[in-house]
Backbone of each chain as ProteinMPNN parsed JSONL, in Angstrom:
{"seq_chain_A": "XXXXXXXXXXXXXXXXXXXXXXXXXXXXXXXXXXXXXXXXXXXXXXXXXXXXXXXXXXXXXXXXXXXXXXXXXXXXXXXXXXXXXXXXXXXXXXXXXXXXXXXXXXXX", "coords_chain_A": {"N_chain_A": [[-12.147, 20.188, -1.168], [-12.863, 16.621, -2.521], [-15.81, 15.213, -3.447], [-16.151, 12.086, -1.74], [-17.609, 9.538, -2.433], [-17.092, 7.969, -4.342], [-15.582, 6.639, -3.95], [-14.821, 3.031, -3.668], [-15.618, 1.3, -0.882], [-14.785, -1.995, 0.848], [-15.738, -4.779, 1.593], [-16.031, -5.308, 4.187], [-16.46, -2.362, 4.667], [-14.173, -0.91, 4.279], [-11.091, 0.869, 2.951], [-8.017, 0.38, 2.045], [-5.317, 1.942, 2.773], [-2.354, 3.458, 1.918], [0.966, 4.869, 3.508], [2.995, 7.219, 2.826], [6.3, 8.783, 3.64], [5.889, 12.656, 3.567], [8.35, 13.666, 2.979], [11.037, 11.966, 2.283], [9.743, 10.395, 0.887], [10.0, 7.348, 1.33], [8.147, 4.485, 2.103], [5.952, 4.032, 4.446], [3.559, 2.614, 5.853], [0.948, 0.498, 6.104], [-2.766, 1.05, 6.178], [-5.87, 0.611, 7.259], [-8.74, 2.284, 6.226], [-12.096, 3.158, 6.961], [-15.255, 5.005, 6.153], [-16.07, 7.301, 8.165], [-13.237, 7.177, 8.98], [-11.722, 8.403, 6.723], [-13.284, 10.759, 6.405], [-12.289, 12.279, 8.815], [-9.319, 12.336, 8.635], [-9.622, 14.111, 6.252], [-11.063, 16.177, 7.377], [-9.427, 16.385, 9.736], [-6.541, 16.783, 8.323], [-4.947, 14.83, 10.35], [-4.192, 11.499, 9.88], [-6.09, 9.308, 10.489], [-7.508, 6.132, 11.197], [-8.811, 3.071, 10.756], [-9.424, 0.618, 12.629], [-8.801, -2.849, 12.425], [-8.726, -4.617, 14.384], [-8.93, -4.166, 16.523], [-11.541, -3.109, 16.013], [-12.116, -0.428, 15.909], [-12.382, 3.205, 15.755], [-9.016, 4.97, 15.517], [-6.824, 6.627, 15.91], [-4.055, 7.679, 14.531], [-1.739, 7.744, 16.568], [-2.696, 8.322, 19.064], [-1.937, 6.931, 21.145], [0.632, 6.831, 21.23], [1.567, 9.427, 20.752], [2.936, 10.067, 18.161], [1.665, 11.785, 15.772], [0.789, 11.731, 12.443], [0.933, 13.884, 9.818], [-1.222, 15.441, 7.454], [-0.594, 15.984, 4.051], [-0.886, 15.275, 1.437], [-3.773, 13.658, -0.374], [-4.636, 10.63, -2.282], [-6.147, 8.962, -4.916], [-6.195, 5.392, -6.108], [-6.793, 4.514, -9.984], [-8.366, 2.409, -9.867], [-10.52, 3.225, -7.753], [-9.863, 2.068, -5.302], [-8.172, 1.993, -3.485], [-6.063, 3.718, -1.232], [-3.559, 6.623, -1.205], [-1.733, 8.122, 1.134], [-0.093, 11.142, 1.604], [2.253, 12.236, 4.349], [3.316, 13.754, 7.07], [5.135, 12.333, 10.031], [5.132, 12.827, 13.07], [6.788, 10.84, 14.256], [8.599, 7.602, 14.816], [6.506, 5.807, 12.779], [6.142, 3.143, 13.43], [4.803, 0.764, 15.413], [7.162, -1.026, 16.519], [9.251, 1.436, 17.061], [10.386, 1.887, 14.592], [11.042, 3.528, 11.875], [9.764, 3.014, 10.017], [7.277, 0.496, 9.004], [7.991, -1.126, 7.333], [10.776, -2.832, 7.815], [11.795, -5.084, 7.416], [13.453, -7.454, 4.989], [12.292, -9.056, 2.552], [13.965, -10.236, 0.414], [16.668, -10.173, 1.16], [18.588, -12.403, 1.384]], "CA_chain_A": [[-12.137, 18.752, -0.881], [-13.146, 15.976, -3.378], [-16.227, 13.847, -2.837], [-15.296, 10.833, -1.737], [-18.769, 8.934, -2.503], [-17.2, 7.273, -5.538], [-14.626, 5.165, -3.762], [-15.331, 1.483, -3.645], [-15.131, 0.337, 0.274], [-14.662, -3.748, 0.711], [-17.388, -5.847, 2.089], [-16.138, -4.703, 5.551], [-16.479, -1.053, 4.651], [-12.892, -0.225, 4.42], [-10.116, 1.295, 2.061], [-6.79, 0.193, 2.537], [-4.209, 3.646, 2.675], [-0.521, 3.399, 1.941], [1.206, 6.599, 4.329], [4.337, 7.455, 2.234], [6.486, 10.45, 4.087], [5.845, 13.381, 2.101], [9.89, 14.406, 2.466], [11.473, 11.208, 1.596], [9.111, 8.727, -0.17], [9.421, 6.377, 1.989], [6.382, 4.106, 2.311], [6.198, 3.771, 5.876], [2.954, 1.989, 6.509], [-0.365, 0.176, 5.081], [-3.454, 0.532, 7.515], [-7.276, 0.605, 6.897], [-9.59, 3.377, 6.909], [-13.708, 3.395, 6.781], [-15.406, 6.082, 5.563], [-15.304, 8.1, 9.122], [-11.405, 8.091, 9.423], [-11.121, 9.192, 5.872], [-13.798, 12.663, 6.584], [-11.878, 13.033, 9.755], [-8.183, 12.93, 8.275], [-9.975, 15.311, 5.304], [-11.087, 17.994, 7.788], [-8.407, 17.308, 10.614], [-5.225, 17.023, 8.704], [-4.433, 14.223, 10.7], [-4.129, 10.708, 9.821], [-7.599, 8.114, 11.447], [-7.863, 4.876, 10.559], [-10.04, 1.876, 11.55], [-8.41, -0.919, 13.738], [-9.391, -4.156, 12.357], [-8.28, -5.914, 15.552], [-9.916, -3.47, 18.257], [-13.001, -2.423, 15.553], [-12.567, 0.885, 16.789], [-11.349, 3.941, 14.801], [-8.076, 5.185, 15.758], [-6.435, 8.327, 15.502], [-3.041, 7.608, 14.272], [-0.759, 8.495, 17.268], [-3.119, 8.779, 19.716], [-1.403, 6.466, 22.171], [2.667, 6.991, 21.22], [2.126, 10.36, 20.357], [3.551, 10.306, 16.54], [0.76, 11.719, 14.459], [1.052, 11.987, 11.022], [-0.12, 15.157, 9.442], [-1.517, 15.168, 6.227], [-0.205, 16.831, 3.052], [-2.293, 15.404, 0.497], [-4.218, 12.38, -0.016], [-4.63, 10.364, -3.415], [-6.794, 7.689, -4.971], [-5.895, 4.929, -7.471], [-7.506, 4.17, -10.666], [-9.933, 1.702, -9.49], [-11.458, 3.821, -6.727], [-10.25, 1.218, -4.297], [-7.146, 2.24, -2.345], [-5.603, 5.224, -1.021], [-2.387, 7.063, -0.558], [-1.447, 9.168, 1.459], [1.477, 11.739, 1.678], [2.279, 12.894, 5.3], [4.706, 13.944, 7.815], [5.01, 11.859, 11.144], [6.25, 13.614, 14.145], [8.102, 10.605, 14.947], [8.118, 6.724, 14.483], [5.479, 5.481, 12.689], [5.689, 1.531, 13.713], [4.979, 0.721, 17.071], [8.476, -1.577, 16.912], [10.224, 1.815, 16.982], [11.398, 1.984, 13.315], [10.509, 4.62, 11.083], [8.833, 2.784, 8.864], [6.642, -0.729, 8.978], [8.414, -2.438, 6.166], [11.933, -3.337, 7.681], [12.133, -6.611, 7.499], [13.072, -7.617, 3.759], [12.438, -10.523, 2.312], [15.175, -10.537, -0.219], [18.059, -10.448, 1.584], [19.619, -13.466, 1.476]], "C_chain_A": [[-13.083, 18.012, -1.827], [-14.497, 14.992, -2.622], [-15.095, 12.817, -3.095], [-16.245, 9.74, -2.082], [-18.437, 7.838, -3.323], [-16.164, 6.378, -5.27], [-15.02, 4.198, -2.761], [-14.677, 0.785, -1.892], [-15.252, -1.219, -0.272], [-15.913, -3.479, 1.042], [-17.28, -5.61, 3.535], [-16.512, -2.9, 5.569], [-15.29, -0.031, 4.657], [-11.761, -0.671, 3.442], [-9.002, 1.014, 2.757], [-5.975, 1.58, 1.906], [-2.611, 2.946, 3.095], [-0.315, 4.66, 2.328], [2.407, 6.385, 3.59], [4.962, 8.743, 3.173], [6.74, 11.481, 2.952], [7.362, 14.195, 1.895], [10.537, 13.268, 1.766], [11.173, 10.54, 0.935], [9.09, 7.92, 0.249], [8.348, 6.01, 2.405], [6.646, 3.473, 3.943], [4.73, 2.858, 6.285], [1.897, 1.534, 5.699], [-1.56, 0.38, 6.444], [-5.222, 0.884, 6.341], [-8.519, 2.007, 7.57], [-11.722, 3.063, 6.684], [-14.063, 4.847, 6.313], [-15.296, 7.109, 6.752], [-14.385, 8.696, 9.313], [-11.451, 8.832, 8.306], [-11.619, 10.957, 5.953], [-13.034, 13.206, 7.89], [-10.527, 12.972, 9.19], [-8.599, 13.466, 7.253], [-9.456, 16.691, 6.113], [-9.881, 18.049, 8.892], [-7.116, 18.052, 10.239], [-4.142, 16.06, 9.359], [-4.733, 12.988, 10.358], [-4.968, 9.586, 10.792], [-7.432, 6.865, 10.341], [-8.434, 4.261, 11.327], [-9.124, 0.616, 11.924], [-9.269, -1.518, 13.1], [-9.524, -5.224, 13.706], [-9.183, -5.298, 16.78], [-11.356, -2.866, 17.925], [-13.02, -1.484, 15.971], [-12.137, 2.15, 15.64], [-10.423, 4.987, 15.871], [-7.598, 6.113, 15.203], [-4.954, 8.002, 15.894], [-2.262, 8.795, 15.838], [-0.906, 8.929, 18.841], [-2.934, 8.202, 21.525], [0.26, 6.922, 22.156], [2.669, 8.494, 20.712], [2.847, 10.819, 19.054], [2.494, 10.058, 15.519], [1.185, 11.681, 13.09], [0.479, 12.982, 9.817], [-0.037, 15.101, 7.562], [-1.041, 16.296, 5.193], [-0.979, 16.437, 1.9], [-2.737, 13.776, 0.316], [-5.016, 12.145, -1.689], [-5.41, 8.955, -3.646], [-6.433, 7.196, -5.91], [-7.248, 4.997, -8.352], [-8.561, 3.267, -10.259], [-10.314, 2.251, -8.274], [-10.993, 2.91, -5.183], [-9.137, 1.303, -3.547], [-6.611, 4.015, -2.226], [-3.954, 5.577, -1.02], [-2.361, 8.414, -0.19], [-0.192, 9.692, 1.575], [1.643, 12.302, 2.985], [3.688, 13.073, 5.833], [4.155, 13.641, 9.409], [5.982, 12.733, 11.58], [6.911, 12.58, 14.414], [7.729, 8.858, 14.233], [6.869, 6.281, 14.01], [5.226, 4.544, 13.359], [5.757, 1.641, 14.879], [6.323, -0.708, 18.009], [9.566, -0.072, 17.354], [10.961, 2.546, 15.365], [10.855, 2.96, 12.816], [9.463, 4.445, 10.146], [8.205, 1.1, 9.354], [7.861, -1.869, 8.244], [10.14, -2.213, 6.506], [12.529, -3.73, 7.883], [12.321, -7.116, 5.532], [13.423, -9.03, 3.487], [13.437, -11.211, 1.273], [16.671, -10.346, 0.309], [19.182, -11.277, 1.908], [19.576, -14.207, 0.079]], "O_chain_A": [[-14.139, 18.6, -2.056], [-14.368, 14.279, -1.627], [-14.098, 12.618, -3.788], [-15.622, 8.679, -2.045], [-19.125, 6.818, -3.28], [-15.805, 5.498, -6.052], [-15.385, 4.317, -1.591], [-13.689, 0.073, -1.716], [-15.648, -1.599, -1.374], [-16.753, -2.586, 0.927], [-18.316, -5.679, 4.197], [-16.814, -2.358, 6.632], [-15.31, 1.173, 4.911], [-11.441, -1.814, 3.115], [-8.898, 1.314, 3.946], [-6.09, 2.054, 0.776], [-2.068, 2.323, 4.007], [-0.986, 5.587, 1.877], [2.908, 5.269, 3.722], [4.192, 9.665, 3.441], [7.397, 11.388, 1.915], [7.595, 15.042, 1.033], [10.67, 13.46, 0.558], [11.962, 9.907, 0.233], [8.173, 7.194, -0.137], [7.546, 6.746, 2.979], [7.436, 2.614, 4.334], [4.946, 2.276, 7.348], [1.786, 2.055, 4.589], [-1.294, -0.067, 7.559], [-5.433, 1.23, 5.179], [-8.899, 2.42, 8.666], [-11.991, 2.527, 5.609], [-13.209, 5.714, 6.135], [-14.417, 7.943, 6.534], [-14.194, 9.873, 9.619], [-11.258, 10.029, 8.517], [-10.951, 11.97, 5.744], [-13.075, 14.415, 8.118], [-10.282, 14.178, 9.194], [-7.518, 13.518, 6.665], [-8.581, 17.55, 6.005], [-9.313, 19.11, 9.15], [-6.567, 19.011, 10.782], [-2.928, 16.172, 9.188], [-5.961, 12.955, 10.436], [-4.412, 9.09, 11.772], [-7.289, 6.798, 9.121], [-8.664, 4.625, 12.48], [-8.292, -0.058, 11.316], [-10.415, -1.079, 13.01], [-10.199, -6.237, 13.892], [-9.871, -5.837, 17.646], [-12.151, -2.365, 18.72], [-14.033, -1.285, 16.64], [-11.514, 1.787, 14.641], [-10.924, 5.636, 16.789], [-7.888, 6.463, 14.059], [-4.537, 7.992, 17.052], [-2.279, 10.013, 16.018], [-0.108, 9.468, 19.607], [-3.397, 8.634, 22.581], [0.879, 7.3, 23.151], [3.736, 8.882, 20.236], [3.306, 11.959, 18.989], [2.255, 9.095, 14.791], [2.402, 11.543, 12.97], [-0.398, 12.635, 9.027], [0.861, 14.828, 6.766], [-1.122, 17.475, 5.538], [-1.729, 17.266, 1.386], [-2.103, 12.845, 0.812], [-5.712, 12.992, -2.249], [-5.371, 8.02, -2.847], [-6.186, 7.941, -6.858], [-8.362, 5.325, -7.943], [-9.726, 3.627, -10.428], [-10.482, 1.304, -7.506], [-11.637, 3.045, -4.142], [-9.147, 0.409, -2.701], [-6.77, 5.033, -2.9], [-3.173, 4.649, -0.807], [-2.725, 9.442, -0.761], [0.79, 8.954, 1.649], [0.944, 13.314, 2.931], [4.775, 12.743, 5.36], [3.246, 14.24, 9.983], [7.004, 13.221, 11.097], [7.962, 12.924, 14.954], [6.862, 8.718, 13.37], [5.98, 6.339, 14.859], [4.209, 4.627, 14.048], [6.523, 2.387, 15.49], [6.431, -1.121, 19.163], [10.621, -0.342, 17.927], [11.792, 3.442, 15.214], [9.926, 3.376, 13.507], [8.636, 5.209, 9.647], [8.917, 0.554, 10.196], [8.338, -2.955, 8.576], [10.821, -1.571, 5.707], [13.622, -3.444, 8.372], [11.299, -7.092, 4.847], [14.284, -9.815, 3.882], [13.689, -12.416, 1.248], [17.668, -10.436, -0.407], [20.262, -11.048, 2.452], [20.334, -15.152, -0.143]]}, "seq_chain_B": "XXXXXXXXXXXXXXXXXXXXXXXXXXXXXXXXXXXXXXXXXXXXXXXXXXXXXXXXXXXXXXXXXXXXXXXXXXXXXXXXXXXXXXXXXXXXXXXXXXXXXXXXXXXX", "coords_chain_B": {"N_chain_B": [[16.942, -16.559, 0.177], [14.126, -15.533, 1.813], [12.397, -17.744, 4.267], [8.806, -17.571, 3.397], [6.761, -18.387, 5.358], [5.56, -17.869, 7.505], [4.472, -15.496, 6.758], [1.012, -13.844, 6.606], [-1.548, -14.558, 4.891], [-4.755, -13.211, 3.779], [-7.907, -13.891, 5.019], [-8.98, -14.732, 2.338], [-6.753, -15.869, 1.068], [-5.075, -14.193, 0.441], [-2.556, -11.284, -0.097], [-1.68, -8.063, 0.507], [0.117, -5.942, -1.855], [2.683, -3.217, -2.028], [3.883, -1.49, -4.279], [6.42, 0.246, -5.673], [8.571, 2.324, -6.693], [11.688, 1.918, -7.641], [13.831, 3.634, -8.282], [12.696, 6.414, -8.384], [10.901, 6.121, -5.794], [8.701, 6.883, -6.33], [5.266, 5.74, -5.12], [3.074, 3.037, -6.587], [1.091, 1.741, -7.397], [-0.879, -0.919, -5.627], [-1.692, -4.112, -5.641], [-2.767, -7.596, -5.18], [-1.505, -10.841, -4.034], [-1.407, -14.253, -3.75], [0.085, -17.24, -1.95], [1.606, -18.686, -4.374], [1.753, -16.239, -6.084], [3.42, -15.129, -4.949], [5.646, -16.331, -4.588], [6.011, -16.937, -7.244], [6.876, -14.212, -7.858], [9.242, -13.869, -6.278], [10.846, -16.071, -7.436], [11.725, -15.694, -9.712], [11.881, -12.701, -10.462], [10.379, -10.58, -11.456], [7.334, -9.045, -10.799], [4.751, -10.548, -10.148], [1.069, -10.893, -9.423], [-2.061, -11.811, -8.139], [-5.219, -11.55, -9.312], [-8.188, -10.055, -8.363], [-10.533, -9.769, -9.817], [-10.856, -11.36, -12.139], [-9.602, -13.308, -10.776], [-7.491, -14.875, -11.403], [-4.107, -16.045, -11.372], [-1.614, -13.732, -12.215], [0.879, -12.499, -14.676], [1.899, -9.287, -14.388], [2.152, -7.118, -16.806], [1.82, -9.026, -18.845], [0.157, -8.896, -20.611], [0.406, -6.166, -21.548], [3.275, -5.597, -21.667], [4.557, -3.922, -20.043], [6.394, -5.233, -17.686], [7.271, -5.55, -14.362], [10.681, -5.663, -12.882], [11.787, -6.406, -10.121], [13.283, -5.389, -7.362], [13.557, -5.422, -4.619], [12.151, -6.697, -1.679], [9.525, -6.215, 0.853], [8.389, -7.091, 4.064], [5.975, -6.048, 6.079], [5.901, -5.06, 10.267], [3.831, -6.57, 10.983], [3.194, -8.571, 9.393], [1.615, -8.566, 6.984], [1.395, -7.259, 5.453], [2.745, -6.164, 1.919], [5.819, -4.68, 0.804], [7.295, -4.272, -2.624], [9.72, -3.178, -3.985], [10.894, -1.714, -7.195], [12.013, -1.844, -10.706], [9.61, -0.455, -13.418], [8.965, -1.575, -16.516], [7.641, 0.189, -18.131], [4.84, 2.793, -18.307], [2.993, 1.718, -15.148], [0.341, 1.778, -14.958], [-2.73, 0.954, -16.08], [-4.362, 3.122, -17.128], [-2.526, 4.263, -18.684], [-0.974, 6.158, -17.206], [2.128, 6.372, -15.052], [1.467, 5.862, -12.227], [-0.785, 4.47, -10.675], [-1.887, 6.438, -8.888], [-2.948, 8.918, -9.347], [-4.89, 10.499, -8.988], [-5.68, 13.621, -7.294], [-7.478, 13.572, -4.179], [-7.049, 15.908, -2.436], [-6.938, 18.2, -3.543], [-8.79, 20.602, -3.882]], "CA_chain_B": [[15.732, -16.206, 0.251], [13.54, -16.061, 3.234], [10.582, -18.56, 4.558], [7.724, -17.11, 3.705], [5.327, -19.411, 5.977], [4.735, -16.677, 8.629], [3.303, -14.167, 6.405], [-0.082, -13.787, 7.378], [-2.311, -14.255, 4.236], [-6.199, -13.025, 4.357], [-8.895, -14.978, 4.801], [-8.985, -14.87, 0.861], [-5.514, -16.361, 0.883], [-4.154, -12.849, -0.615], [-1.704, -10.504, 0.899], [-1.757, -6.93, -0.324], [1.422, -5.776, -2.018], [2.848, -2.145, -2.748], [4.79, -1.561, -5.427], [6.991, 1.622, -5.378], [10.087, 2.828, -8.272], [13.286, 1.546, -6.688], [14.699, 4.407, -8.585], [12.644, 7.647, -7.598], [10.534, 6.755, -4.952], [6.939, 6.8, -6.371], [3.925, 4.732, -4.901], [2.658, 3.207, -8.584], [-0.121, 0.573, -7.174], [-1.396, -1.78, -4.775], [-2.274, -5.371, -6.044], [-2.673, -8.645, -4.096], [-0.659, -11.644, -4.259], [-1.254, -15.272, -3.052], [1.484, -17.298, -2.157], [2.079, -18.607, -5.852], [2.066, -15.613, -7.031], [4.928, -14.087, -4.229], [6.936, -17.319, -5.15], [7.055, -16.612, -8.867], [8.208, -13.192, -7.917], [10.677, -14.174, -5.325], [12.06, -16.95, -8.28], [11.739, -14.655, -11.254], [12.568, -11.299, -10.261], [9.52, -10.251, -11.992], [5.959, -9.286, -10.417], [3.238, -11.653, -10.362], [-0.054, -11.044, -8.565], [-3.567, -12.275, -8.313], [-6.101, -10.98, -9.93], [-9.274, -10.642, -7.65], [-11.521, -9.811, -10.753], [-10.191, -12.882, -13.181], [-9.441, -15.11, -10.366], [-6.429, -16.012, -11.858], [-2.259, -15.615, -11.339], [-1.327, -12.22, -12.774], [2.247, -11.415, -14.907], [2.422, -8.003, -14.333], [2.684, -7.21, -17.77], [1.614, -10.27, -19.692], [-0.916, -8.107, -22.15], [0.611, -4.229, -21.602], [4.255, -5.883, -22.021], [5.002, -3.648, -18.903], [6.587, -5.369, -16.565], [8.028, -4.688, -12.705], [11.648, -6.228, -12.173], [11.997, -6.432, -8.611], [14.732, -4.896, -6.686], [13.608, -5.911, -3.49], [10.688, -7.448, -1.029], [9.906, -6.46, 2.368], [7.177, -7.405, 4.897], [6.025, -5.387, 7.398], [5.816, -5.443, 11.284], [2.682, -7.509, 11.368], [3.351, -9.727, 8.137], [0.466, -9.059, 6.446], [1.846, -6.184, 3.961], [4.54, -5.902, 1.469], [6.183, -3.916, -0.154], [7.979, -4.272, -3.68], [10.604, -1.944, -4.722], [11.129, -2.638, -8.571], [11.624, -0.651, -11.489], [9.005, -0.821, -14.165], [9.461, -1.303, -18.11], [6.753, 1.238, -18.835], [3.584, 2.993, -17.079], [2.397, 1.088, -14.617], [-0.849, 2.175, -14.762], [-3.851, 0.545, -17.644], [-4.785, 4.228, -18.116], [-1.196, 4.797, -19.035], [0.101, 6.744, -16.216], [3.486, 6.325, -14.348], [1.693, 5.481, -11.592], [-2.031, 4.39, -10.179], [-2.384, 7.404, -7.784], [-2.666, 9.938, -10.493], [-6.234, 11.105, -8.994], [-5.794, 13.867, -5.832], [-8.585, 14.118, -3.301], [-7.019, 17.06, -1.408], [-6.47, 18.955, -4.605], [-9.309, 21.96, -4.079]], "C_chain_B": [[15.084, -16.519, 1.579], [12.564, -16.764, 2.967], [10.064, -17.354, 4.284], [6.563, -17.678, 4.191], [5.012, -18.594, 6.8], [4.277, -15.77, 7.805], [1.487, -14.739, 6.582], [-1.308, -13.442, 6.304], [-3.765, -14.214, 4.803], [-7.103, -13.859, 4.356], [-9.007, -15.962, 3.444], [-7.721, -15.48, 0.173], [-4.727, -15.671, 0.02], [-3.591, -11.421, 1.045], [-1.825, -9.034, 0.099], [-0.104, -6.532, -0.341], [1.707, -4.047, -2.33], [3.843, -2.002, -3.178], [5.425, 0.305, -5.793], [8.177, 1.909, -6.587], [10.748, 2.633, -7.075], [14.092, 2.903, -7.296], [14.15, 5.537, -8.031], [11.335, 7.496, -6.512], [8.982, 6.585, -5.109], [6.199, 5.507, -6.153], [3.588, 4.426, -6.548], [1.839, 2.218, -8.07], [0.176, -0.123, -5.955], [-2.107, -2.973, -5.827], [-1.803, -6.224, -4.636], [-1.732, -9.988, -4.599], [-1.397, -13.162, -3.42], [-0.116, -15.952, -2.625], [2.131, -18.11, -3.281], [2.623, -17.423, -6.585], [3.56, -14.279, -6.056], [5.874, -15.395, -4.488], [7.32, -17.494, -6.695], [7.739, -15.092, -8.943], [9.08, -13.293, -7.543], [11.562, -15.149, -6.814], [12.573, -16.494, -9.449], [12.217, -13.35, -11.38], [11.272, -10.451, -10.876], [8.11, -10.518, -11.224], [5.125, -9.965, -10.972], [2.228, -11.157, -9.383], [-0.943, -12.062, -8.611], [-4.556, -11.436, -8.559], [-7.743, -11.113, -9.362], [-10.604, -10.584, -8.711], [-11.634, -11.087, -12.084], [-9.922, -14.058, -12.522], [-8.641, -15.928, -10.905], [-4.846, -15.259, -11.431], [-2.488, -14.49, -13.018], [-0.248, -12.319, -13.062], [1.792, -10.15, -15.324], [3.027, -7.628, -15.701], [2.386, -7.679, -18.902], [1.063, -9.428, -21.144], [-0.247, -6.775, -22.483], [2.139, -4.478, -22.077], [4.991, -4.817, -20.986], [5.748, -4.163, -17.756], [7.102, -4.995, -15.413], [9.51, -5.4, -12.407], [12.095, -5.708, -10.918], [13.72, -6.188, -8.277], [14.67, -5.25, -5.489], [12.113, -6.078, -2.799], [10.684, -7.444, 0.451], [8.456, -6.928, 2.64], [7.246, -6.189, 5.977], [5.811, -5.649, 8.791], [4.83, -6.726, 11.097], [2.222, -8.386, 10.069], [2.416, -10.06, 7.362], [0.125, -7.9, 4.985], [3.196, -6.589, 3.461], [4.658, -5.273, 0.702], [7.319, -4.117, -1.441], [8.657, -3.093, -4.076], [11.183, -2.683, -6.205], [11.175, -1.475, -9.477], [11.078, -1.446, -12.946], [9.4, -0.362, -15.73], [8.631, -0.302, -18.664], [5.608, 1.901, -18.051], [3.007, 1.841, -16.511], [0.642, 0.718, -14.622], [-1.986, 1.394, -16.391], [-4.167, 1.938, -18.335], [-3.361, 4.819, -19.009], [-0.308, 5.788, -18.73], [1.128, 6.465, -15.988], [2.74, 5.74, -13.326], [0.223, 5.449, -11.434], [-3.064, 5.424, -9.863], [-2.263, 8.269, -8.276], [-3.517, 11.549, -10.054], [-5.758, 11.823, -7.307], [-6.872, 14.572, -5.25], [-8.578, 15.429, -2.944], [-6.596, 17.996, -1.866], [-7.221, 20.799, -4.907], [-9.892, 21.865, -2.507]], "O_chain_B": [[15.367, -17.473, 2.304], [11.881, -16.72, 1.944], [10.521, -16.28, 4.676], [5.477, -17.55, 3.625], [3.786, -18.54, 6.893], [3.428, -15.071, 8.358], [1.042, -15.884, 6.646], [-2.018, -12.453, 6.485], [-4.13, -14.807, 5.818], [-7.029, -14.723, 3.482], [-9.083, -17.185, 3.333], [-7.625, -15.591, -1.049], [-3.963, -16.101, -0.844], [-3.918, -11.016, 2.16], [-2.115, -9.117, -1.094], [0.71, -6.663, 0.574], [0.78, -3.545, -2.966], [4.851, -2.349, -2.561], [4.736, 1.281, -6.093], [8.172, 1.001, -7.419], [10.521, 3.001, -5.922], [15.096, 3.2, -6.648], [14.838, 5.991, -7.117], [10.696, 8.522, -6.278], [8.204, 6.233, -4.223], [6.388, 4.459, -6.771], [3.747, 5.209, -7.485], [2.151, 1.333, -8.866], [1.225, -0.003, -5.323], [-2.949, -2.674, -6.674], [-1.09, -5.969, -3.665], [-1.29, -9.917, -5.746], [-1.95, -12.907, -2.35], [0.914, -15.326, -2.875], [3.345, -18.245, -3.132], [3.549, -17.414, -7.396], [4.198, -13.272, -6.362], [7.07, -15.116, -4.565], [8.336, -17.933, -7.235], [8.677, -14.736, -9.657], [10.05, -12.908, -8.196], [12.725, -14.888, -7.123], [13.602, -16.819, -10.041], [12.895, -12.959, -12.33], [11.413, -9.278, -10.53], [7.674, -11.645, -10.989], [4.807, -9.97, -12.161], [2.745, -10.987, -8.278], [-0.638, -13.153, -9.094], [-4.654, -10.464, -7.811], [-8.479, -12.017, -9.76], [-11.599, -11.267, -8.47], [-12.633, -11.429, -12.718], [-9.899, -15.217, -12.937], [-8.723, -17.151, -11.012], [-4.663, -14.056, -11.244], [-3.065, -14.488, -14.105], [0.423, -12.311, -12.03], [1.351, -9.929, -16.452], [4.241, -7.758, -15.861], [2.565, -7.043, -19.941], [1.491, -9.417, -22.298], [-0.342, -6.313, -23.62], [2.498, -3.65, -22.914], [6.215, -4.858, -21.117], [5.722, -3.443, -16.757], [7.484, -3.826, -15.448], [9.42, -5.845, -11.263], [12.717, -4.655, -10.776], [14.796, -6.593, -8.716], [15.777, -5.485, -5.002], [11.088, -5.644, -3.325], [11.354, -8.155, 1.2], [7.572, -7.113, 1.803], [8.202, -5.617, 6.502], [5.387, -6.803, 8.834], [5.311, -7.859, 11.098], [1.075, -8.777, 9.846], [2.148, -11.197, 6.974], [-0.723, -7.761, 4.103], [4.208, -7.046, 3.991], [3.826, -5.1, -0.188], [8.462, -4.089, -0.982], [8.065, -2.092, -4.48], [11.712, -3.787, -6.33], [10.623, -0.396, -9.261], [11.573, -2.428, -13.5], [9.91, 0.691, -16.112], [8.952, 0.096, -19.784], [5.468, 1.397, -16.936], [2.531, 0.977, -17.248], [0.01, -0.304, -14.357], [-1.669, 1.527, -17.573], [-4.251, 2.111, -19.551], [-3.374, 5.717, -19.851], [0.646, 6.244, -19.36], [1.561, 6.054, -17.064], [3.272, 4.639, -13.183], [-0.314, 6.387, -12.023], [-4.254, 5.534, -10.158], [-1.297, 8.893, -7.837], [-3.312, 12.735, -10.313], [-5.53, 11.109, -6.331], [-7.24, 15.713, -5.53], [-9.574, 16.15, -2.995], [-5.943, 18.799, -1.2], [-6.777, 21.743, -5.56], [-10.504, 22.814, -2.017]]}, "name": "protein", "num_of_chains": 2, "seq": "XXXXXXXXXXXXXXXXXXXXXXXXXXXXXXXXXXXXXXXXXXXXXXXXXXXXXXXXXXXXXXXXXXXXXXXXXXXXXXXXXXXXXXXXXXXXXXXXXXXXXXXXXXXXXXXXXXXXXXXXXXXXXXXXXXXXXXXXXXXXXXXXXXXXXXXXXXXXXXXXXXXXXXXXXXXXXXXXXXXXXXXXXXXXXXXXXXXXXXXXXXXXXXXXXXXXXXXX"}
């Protein structure tokens, strides 16, 4: 496992993570991690992030049951976002859908 | 084209965007957008951001001659992500990658 010392939180203390699924590519979600979630989805494996809305950190799944298990986890060039590659046991969005993004704005 | 008056820019009056290959699939960055710079993509077909280090409207491109023609524009559940599917004229990346996320954490 890579330090992580050298990537640039905001001014709140938190990295924004794109979850792609690591079978199809689909980008299924954007959420926010602190430095916490990211050492706990290191060592669990599982996907933590930091609620902006409830300030709490959150363990992807931990109410609906559809974690998201980690396969590998990637940083851009400027130190300042993440991606991750995983596999959800089931919906990610809490509409139901598989993915966040599908609503598009070009469709008409 | 859709309203975009419900998206849900940040305090900073920027939305974070991700930008993916409409053809295979790959994550290739995260930039931000205001809503100038999601209405010259929506009219152009061509990414625009904002530039939080220059403080100015971003073509995607302008200096690297790279650009992103857009294939499509979603939002997600809570209207405060989006995602760009587009395919790019050359590496995306300044270091001259394919794609941002070059660097993997969960690599040893």
């Amino acid at each position: 496992m890579r330090q992580i010392e050298s990537l640039k939180f905001n001014e709140q203390g938190l990295i924004p993570a794109i979850v792609q699924d690591a079978n199809t590519g689909e980008v299924l979600m954007l959420a926010y991690m602190n430095e916490e979630a990211l050492r706990r989805t290191l060592s669990s494996g599982e996907a933590w992030f930091y609620s902006r809305s409830r300030k709490t950190l959150w363990h992807k799944g931990e109410t609906s049951g559809n974690i998201i298990k980690i396969v590998s986890v990637w940083q851009d060039c400027d130190q300042d976002t993440l991606l991750l590659q995983g596999k959800p046991t089931g919906p990610v969005c809490h509409t139901g859908h598989e993915t966040c993004f599908f609503d598009q704005l070009t469709d008409r």
